[in-house]
C-alpha positions as CSV (number, residue, x, y, z in Angstrom):
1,X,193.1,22.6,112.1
2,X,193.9,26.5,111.3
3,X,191.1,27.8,113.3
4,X,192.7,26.5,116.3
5,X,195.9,28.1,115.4
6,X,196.4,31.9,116.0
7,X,197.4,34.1,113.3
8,X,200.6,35.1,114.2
9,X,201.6,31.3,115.1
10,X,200.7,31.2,111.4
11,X,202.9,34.1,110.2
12,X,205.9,33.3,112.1
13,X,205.5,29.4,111.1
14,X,205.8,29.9,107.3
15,X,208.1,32.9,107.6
16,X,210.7,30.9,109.1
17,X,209.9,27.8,107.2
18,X,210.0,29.9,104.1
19,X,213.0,31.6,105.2
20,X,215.5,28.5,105.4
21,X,213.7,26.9,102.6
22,X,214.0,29.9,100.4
23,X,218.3,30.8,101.7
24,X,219.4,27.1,100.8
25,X,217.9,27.4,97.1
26,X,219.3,30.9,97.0
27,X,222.6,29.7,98.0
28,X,222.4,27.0,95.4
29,X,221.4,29.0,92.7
30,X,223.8,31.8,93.2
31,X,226.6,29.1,93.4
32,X,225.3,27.5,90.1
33,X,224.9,30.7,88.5
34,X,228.5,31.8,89.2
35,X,230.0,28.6,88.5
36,X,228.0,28.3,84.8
37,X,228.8,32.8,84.1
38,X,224.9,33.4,84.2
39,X,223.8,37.0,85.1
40,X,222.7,38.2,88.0
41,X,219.4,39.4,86.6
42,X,218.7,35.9,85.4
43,X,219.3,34.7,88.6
44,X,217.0,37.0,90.2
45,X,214.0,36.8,88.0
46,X,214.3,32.6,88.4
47,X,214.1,33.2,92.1
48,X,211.1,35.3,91.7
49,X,209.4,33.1,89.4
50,X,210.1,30.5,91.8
51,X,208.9,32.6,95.1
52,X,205.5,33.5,92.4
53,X,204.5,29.4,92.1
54,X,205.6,28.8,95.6
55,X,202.8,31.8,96.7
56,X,200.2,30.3,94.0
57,X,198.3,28.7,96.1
58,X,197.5,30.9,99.1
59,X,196.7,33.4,96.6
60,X,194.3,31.7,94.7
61,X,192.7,30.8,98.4
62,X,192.9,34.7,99.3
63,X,190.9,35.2,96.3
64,X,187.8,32.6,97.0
65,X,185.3,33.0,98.9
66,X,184.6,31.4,101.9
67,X,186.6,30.6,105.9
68,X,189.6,29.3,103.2
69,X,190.3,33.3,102.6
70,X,190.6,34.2,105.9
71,X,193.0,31.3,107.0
72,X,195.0,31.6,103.8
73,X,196.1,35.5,104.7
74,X,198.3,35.2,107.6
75,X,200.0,31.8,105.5
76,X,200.2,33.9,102.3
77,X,202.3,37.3,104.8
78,X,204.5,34.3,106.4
79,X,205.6,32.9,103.3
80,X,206.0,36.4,101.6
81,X,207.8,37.8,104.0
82,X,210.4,34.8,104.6
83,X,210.5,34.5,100.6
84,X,212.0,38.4,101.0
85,X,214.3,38.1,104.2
86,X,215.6,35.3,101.8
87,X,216.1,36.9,98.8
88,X,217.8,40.2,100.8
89,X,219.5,38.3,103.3
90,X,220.9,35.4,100.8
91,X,222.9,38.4,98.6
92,X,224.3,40.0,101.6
93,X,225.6,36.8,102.5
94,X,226.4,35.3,99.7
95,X,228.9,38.8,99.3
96,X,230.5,39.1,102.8
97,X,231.7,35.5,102.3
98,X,233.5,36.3,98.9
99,X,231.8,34.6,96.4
100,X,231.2,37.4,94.8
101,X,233.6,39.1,92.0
């Protein structure tokens, strides 16, 4: 089905799919984290951790050999770069609305 599918479809696809999935979890774990006193840096390397398994895949498809490595690119940029508009975007937020002490 991907060859039919432009790469950019692609990018923008998971980028955006990434993005809202990737905001809502960083709401909830910011809220979580503030309501139970964990540090920020905990926070942050969860998110990452997180972000790394979600990414597992396309990188593993990147890495083989074979048409899966050239339709698993543009998925693997879409989700990387709504996974980071989350993670910048979700603090910037998550501060103009006054959660933040």
């Amino acid at each position: 089905m991907y060859d039919y599918i432009p790469d950019y479809l692609l990018r923008e696809q998971n980028a955006v799919g990434a993005l809202f999935a990737f905001l809502a979890l960083r709401f909830a774990m910011l809220g979580f984290g503030l309501s139970h006193a964990f540090r920020r840096s905990t926070i942050n390397s969860f998110y990452l951790g997180l972000v790394g398994l979600f990414i597992l895949p396309q990188l593993a498809d990147v890495f083989a050999d074979g048409t899966l490595a050239r339709m698993a690119w543009p998925v693997l940029e879409g989700k990387l770069i709504g996974c980071t508009l989350a993670y910048f975007g979700a603090s910037a937020l998550y501060r103009n609305l006054g959660y933040q002490k």
